[in-house]
C-alpha positions in Angstrom: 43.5 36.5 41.0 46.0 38.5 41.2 47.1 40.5 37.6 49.7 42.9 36.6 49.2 46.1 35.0 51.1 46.1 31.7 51.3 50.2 32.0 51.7 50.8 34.9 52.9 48.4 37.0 51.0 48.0 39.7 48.6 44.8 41.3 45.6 44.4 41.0 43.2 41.6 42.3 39.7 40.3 40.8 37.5 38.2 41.2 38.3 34.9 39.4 34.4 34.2 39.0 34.3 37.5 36.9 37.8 37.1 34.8 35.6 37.0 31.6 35.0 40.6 32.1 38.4 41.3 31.9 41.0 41.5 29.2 44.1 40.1 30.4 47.4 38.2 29.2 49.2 35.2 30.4 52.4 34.2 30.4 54.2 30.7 30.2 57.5 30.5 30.4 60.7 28.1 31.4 62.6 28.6 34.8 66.1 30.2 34.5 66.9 28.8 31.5 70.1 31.7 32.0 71.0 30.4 35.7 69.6 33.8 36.7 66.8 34.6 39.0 63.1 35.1 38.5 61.2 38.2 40.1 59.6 37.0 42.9 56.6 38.8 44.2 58.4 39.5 47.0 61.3 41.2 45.3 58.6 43.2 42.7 56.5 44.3 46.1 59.8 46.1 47.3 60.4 48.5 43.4 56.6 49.1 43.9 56.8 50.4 47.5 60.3 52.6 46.4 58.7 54.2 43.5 55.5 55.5 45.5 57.9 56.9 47.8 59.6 58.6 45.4 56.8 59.5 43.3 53.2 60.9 44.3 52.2 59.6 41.0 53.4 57.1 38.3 55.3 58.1 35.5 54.7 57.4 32.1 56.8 54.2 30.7 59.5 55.3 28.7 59.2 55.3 24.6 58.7 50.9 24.2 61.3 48.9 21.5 59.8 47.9 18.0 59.9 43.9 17.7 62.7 44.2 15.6 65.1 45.9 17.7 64.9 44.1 21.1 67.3 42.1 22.3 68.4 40.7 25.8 70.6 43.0 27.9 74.4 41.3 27.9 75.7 39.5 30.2 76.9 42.0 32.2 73.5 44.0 32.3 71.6 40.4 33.2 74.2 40.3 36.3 73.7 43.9 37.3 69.8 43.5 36.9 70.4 40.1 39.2 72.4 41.2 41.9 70.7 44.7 41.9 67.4 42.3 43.3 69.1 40.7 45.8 71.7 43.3 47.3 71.3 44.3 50.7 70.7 48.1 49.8 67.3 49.2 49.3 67.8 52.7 47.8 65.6 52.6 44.8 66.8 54.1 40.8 65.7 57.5 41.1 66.3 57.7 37.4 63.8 55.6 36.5 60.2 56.5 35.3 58.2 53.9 35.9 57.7 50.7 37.6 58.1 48.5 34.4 61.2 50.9 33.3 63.1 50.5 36.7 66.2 48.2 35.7 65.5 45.2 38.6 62.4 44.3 36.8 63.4 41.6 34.9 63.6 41.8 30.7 61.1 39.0 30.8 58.1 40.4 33.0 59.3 43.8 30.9 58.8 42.4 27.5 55.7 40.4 28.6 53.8 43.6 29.9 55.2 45.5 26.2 53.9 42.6 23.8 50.8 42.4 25.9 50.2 46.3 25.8 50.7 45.7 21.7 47.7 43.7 22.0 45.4 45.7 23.4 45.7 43.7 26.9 45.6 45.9 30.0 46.6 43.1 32.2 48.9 40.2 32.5 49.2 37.3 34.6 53.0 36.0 35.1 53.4 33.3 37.8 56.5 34.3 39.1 55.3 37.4 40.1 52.0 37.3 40.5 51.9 34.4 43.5 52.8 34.8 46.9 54.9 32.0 47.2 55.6 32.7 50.9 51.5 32.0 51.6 50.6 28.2 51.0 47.3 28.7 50.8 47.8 31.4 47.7 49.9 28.9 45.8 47.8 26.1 46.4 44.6 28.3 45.3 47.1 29.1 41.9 47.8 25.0 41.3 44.0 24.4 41.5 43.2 27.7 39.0 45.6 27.8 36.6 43.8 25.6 34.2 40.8 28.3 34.4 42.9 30.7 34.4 44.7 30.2 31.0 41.3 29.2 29.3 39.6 32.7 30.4 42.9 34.5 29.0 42.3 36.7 26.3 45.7 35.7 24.7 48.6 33.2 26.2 52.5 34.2 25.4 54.5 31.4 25.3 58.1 32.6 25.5 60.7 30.4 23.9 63.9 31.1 25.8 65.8 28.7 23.8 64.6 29.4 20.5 66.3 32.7 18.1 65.1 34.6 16.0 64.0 33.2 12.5 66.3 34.4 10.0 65.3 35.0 6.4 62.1 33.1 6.7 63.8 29.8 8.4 61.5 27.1 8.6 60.6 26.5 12.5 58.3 23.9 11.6 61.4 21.5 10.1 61.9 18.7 12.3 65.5 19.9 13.3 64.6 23.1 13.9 65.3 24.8 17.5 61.2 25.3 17.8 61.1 22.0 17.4 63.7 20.8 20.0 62.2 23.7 22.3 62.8 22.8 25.9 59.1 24.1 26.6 57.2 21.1 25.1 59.0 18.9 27.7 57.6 21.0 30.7 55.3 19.3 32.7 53.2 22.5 33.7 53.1 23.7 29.7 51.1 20.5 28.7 48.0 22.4 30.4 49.4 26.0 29.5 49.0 24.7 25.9 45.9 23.1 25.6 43.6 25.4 27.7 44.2 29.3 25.8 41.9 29.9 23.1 44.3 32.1 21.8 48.6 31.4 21.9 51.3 33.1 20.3 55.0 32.1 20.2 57.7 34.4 20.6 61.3 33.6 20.6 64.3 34.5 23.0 64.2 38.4 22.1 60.7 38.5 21.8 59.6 38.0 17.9 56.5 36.6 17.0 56.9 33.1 15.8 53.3 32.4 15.1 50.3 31.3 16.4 48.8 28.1 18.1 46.4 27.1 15.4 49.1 28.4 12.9 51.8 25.7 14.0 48.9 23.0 15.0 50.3 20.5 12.2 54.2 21.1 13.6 53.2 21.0 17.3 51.0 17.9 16.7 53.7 16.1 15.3 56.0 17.2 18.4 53.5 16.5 21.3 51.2 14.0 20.4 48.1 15.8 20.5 45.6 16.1 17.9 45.6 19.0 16.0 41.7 19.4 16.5 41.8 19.5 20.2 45.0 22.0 19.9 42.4 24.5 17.7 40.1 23.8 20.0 37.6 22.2 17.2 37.4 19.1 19.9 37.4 19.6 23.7 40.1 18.0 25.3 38.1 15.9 27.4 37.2 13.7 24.0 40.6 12.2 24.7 40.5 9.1 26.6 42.2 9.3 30.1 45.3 6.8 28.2 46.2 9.2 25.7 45.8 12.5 27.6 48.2 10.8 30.0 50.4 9.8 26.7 50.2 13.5 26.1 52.3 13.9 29.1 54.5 11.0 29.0 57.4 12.8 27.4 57.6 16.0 29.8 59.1 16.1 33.4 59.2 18.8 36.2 62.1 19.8 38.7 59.8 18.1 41.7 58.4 14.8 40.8 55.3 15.7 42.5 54.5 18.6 40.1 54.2 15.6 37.3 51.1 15.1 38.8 50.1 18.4 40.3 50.1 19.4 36.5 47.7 17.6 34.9 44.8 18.5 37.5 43.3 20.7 35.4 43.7 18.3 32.6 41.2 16.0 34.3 39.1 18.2 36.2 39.8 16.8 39.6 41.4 19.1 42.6 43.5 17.4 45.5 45.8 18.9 47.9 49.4 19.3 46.7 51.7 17.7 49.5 55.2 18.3 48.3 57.7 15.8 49.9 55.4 12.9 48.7 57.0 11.9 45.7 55.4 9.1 43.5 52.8 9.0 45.6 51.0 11.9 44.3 50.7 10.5 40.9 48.5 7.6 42.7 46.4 9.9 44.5 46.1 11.5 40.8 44.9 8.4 39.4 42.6 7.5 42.3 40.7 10.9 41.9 40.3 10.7 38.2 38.8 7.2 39.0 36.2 9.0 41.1 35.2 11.0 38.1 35.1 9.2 35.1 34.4 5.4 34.3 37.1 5.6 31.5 39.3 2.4 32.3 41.8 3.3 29.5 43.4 4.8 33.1 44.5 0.7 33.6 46.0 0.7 29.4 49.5 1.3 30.2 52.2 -0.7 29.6 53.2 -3.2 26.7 50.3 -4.8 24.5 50.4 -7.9 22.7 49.9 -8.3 19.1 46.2 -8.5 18.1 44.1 -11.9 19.0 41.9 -12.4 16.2 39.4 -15.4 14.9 41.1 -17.6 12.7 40.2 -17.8 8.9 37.1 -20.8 8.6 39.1 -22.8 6.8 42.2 -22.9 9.6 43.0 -26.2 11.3 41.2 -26.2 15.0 44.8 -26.1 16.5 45.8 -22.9 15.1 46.7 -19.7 16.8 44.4 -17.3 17.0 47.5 -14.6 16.2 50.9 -14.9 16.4 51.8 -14.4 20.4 54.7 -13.7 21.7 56.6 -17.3 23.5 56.6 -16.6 27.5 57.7 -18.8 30.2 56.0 -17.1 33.0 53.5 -14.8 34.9 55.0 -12.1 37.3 53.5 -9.8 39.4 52.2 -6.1 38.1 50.7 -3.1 39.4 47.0 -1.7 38.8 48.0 2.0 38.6 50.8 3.5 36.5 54.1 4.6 39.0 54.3 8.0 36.2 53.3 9.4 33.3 56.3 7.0 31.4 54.4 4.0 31.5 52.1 5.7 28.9 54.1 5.9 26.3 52.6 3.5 24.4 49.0 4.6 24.9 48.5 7.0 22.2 46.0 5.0 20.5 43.8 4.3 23.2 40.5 5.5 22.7 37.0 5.0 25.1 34.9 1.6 23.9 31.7 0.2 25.4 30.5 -2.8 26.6 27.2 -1.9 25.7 27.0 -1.0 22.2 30.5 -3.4 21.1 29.8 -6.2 23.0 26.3 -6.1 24.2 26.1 -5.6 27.9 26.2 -3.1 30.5 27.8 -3.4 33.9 27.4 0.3 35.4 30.9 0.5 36.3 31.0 1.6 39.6 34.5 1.6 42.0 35.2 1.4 45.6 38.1 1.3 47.1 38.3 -1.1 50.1 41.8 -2.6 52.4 41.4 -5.4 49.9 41.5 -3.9 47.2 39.5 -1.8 43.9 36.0 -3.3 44.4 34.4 -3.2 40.6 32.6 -5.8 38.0 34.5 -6.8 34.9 33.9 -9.6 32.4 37.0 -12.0 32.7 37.5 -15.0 30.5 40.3 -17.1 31.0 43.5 -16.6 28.9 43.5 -20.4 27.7 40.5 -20.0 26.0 42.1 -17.2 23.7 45.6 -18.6 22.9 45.9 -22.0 20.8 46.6 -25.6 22.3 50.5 -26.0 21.1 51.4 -22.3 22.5 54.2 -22.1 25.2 52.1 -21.5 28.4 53.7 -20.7 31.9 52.9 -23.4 34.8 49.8 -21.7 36.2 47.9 -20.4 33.1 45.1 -21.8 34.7 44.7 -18.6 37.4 45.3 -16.2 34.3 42.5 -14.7 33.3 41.8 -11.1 31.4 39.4 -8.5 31.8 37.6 -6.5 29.1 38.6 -3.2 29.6 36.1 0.0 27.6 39.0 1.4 25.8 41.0 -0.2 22.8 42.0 0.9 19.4 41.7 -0.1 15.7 44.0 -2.4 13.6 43.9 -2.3 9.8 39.8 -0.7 9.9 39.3 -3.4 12.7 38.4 -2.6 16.1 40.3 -4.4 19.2 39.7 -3.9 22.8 42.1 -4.0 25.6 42.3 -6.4 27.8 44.0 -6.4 31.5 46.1 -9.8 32.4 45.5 -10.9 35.6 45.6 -13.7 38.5 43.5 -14.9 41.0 45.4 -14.5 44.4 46.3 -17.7 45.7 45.8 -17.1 49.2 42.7 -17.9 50.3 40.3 -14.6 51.3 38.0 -14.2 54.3 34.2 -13.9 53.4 34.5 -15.5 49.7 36.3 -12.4 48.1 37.7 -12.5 44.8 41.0 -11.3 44.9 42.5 -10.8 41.1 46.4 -9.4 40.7 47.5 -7.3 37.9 50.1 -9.5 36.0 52.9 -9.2 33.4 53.6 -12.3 31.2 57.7 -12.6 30.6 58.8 -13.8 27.4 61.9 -14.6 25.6 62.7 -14.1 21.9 64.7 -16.9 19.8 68.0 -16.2 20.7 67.8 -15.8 24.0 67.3 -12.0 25.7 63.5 -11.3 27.0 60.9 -9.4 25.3 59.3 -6.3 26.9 56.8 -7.7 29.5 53.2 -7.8 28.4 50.8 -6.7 30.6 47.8 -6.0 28.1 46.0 -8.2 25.8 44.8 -6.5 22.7 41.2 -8.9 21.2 39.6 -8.3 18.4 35.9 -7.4 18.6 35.3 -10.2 15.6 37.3 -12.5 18.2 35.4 -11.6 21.3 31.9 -12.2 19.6 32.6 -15.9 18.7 30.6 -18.4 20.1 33.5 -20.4 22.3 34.7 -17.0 24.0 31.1 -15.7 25.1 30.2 -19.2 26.4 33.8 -18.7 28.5 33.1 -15.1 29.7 31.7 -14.7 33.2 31.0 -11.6 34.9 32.3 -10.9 38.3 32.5 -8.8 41.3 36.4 -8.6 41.5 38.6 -6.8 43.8 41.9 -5.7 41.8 45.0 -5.8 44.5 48.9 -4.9 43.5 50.8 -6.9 46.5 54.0 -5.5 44.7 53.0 -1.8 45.3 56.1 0.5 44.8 54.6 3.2 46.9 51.8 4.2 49.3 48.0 3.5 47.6 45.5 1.3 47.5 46.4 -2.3 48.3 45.7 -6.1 49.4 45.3 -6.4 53.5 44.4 -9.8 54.8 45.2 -9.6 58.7 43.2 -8.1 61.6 42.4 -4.2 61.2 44.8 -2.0 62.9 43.2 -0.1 66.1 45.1 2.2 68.7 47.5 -0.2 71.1 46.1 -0.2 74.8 49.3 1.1 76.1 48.6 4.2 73.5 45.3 4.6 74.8 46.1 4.6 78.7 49.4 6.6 78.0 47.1 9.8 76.2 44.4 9.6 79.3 47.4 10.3 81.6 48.1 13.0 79.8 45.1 14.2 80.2 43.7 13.8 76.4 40.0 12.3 76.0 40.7 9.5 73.9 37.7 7.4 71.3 38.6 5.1 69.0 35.6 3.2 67.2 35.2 1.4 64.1 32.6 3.4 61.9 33.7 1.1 59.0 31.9 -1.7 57.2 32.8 -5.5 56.2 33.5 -4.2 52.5 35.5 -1.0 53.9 37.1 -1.2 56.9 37.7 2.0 58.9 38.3 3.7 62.5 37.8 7.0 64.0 40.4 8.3 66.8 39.6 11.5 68.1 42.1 12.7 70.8 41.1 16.2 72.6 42.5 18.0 75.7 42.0 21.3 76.3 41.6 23.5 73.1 43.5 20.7 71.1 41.4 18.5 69.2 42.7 15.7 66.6 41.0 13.7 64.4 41.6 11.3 62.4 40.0 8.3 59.8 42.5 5.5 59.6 42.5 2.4 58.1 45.1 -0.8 57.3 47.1 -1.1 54.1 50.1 -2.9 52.6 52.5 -2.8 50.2 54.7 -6.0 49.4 55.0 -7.8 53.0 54.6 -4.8 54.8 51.9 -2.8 56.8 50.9 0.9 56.6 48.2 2.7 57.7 46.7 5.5 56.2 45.7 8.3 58.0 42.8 11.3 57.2 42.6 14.4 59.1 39.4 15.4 59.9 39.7 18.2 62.4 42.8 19.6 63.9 44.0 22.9 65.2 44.9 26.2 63.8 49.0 26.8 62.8 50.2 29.4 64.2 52.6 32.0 63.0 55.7 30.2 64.4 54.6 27.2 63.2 53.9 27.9 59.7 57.5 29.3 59.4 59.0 26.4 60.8 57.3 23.5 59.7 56.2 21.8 56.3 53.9 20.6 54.7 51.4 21.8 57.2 49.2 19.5 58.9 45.3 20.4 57.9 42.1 19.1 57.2 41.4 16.8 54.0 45.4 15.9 54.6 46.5 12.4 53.9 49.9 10.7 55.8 51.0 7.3 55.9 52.3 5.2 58.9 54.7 2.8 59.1 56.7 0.4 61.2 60.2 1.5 60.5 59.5 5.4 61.3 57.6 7.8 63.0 55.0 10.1 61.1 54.7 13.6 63.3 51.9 15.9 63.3 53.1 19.6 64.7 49.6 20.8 66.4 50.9 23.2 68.3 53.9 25.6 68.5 55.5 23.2 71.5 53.0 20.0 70.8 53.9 16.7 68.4 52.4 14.0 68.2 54.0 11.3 67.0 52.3 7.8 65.2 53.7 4.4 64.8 52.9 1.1 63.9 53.3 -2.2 66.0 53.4 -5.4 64.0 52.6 -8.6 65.5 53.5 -11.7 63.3 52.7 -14.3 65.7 48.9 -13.0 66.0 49.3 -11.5 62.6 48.1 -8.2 64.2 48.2 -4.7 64.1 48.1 -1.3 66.6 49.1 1.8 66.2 50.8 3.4 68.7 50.7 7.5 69.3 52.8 9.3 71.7 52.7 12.9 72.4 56.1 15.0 72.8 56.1 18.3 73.9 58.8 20.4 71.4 61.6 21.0 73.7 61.6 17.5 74.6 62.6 16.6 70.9 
């Protein structure tokens, strides 16, 4: 980890294994929120390098400003400080005394190392400056750490650049307050930069202490979602149900779509390799490794919920309702795994359940992801047996069925799981597979205009217990599919595997590559190896078939591939690498850059009439292209 010395301005690196021996600072902070420039470490490599060759040794930092007095430089001193970065002129300020005092160091790092030095902090971590952004593996090592990173900081500044001074005592903790409307607590990468430091103090635009974390837990509670006991740190974060830590983050956005999910690593402990350029699709890769971790399904509880299901008073007539459900006139197609953080908005109430201890039986939950689909048990029970005889019912209620989720909430003291709506696929499967699709039942209210799609069942434990609903529950080895996938993940295949097209396979031997491609795959998880080698090139990949909608993918794995080189890394992104995952399709080419002057490039070949699929690999040398 590389730190920044808050007197003197230099790097230094240590060991992130050995960053509780160290006292250091962080900083978090809002891009640009002025239009200007942040230091890069680049640009703050460059003042270092001019002020050792002007200076054998460092020079102590000019007298620092009192609280108080600081303010932002004007306008016209922002611009200087801005263009004095970028100009083409490297003759350094010989009138400056230090590294921090030299006047293209930005106020910001400036202020950060001053407050930090108040503190007793030697050293301070800001990201701007701190991170090679030119090396990928150096930001890629800061995305995975900077979780750890915050938690092991002796104090964390977070700098309000939209929020003024308080003036005589003004309440920032009134609901229309600027603190309150801070554009910070709709950052994507502050959710984590709040929750993991022990210790956080606000500070406005011009520096003034605002007040502490635990200080403000009641006010920033109320603005984020998040209880004030995990915000003080009196309750680990991991307490929180997968749902409402998502929640947590269903308000805030980033300026690349994949950082949404890049952001809340840390937040769930998992690490996977940031591919920007993928879009939505890294949010699913999210989701699939928190999967892997935990067996907390309140990662399916997103979306609408309908009203509580509960038993009916003893004396009721047989043909009442159980509750009072929404009308709906049919059953569309849904999706297993969120698109974003947005489609947990309504989750904040979601909290972990058993099946064990609330409703008497363990299943071990256990997921595998196969072409077919998410390969778990769940107890299903058909959604006739919960909703009463005279309730508007869409034409083919009898495939609906929902499965008891472990998470719910509590209603009025009374506690309700949550329950997934889904169908069995209609299509027969090979092999006896159960097929089950995520659903959403589509209503219409009394005059007319439809009601917000329900795609969750909420059943009260009193409910589930009854005599008629246990004798309907079954337990079942399900695989959960989302035909109407709205990007690249885990989803329903039911034609022939894909393997490498024979034309592909004579094509690469006559240019000279050693070509093997062999299942290594089972019945329950189909999967092929292609390993193409020539020289000292070798490729490897794990591939298997997948489908969104009507259409085909494959989704590739590296395995082994070579080295970048220099020219390559500068020219080409994101890098091809172990671990890596792409996608193929029929309508475009996916190209892996191996070499300086070596592509290859993969496609897919549909067949309808055989219902069959090959890929189809050819290899272009780079002045070719």
């Amino acid at each position: 980890m590389r730190l920044l010395h808050t007197t003197t301005g230099e790097f230094y690196e240590f060991d992130d294994e050995k960053l509780e021996e160290v006292r250091y600072a962080v900083l978090s902070h809002m891009y640009a929120w002025n239009k200007e420039p942040e230091l890069s470490y680049k640009a703050f490599r460059i003042i270092q390098e001019d002020h050792r060759y002007y200076s054998a040794s460092p020079a102590p930092l000019s007298p620092t400003t009192t609280d108080a007095h600081f303010s932002l430089p004007s306008s016209h001193a922002t611009h200087s400080w801005s263009s004095a970065i970028y100009s083409s002129s490297s003759t350094p300020f010989l009138g400056s005394t230090g590294v921090l005092d030299d006047p293209r160091v930005s106020p910001k790092i400036r202020e950060a190392c001053r407050i930090a030095r108040t503190d007793n902090c030697d050293y301070i971590w800001v990201n701007t400056c701190c991170i090679n952004d030119d090396s990928t593996l150096e930001s890629t090592e800061a995305i995975h750490a900077t979780f750890r990173r915050f938690s092991k900081a002796s104090i964390c500044y977070a700098y309000l650049a939209d929020v003024p001074d308080p003036v005589d005592d003004s309440p920032i903790r009134s609901s229309g307050s600027p603190f309150y409307y801070s554009r910070w607590f709709n950052r994507a990468w502050t959710l984590q930069e709040l929750i993991a430091p022990k210790h956080l103090m606000f500070v406005s635009r011009n520096w003034a202490r605002l007040g502490t974390k635990d200080d403000l837990a009641e006010v920033i509670s109320d603005i984020t979602g998040i209880d004030e006991d995990i915000l003080t740190h009196r309750k680990h974060y991991s307490d929180a149900s997968v749902a409402r830590r998502m929640y947590w983050a269903s308000r805030r956005r980033a300026t690349r779509v994949e950082d949404e999910a890049y952001s809340l690593m840390g937040l769930f402990g998992v690490t996977m390799q940031p591919m920007y350029g993928e879009g939505h699709q890294a949010f699913f890769r999210l989701q699939q490794e928190i999967l892997m971790r935990t067996q907390d399904q309140s990662l399916f509880a997103w979306g609408t919920r309908s009203p509580p299901l509960q038993s009916p008073p003893a004396d009721a007539d047989p043909n009442s309702p159980c509750a009072r459900f929404p009308p709906f006139h049919d059953a569309q197609d849904s999706t297993l795994f969120a698109r974003s953080t947005s489609d947990f908005a309504n989750s904040r109430a979601i909290g972990r359940m058993s099946h064990d201890s609330d409703l008497g039986f363990n299943l071990g939950q256990q997921y595998v992801f196969t072409p077919y689909g998410l390969r778990t048990q769940l107890p299903l029970i058909p959604l006739r047996s919960l909703l009463d005889r005279s309730a508007a019912k869409p034409a083919d209620l009898a495939s609906l069925h929902v499965a008891i989720l472990t998470c719910g909430l509590t209603f009025d003291g009374a506690r309700h799981f949550v329950a997934l709506l889904l169908s069995y696929d209609q299509e027969p499967s090979p092999f006896g597979i159960n097929v089950l699709i995520p659903k959403v039942l589509r209503g219409s209210g009394p005059s007319g205009p439809e009601c917000p799609h329900i795609r969750l069942i909420t059943i009260s434990q009193c409910l589930l217990h009854s005599q008629a609903i246990r004798q309907s529950m079954r337990t079942q080895t399900a695989h959960l599919s989302s035909p109407n996938y709205v990007s690249e993940s885990i989803v329903t295949v039911k034609t022939t595997m894909a393997s490498l097209s024979q034309r592909s396979y004579k094509r690469l031997q006559d240019r000279g590559y050693a070509v093997e491609d062999e299942n290594i795959g089972s019945l329950w998880f189909p999967l092929r190896r292609l390993c193409l080698s020539k020289g000292d090139v070798v490729f490897e990949v794990e591939y298997g078939s997948t489908r969104h909608g009507e259409e085909a993918a494959v989704q590739l794995i590296v395995k082994k591939c070579p080295p970048p080189g220099r020219e390559l890394v500068s020219r080409v992104a994101p890098l091809v690498e172990p671990g890596s995952t792409h996608w193929v399709h029929s309508w475009r080419l996916t190209e892996f850059h191996l070499k300086d002057t070596l592509i290859l490039s993969f496609g897919l070949e549909c067949l309808p009439t055989s219902r069959s699929y090959f890929l189809n690999v050819v290899e272009t040398a780079v002045d070719e292209v």
